[in-house]
C-alpha positions, 0 to 999 in steps of 0.5 A: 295376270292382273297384277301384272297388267296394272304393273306395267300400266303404272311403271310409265307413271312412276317413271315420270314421277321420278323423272318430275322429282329429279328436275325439280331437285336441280335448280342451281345451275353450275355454268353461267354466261356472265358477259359477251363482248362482240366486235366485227373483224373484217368478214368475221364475228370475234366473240369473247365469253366470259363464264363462271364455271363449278363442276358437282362433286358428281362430276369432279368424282368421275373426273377423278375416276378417269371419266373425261369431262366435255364442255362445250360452248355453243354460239349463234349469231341472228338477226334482230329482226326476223331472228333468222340464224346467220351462223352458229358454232361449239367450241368443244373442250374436254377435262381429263385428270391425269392420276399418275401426275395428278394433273388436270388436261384441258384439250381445246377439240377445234384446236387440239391444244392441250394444256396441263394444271396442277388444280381442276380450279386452274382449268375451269378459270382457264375456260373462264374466258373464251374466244369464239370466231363465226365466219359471217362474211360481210354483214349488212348494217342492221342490228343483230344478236348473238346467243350464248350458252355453255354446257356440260355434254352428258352424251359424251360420258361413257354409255352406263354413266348417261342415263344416270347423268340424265336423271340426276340434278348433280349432272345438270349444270347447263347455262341459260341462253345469253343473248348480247345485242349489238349494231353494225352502222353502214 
């Protein structure tokens, strides 16, 4: 009986060992926000990204295996000032690989334009560059801010695949965030 007692005390030990082991294994990230051009658009935001995207050979396997891939582009636009979120939107995309063409689907989940390529390469170049559009209405001259970042959605894998994806490095592939400055005159 005490045996077990110290077992269970040190099981939530251990985990968080495991869990510090597996963070500090993961520090090249595979997403990046290269840069943001934002431009006013009558009573909206039009924010074009460019990314550079490199799935782990983790992730290109289940994608192989028939695991869709979801992607998702997360933008924010705030005030320099007080840094108060004005508005914010994700913009979804999800990778399929069709084994019987032996093609790569790239859905847009906003849209629901569906493309089809040849290679996984073609696809993620095809996700290099993305347009965002945030409905801001008319903004008032000042300086404000908007905050970028692409990540991978590891809770849209199937539920045995999530906690495994939580716990490896070779799932961790989010971006930082980005934040591009600009100024609305009068």
């Amino acid at each position: 009986m005490v045996f077990i007692t110290r077992c269970c005390k040190s099981i939530p030990s251990l985990l968080l060992l495991f869990c510090l082991g597996c963070s500090a294994a993961g520090g090249k990230q595979a997403f990046k926000i290269n840069y943001a051009t934002v431009r006013m658009n009558g009573t909206s935001l039009n924010v074009k990204v460019s990314e550079t995207l490199q799935l782990s050979q983790d992730a290109v396997d289940a994608l192989q295996h028939g695991i869709a891939l979801t992607i998702g582009l997360e933008s924010e636009l705030r005030s320099s000032s007080s840094l108060a979120l004005i508005d914010s939107t994700t913009r979804l995309f999800q990778i399929s690989y069709l084994p019987l063409s032996q093609h790569y689907q790239l859905l847009a989940v906003d849209t629901g334009n569906r493309q089809t390529y040849p290679r996984l390469r073609h696809v993620l170049g095809q996700l290099s560059h993305v347009q965002v559009d945030l409905a801001t209405g008319a903004l008032p001259p000042g300086n404000y801010q908007v905050r970028t970042r692409v990540r991978l959605l590891r809770s849209t894998l199937p539920a045995p695949m999530q906690l495994p994806a939580l716990m490896s490095a070779q799932w961790r592939h989010d971006s930082d965030w980005s934040v591009w400055p600009f100024k609305i005159n009068a």
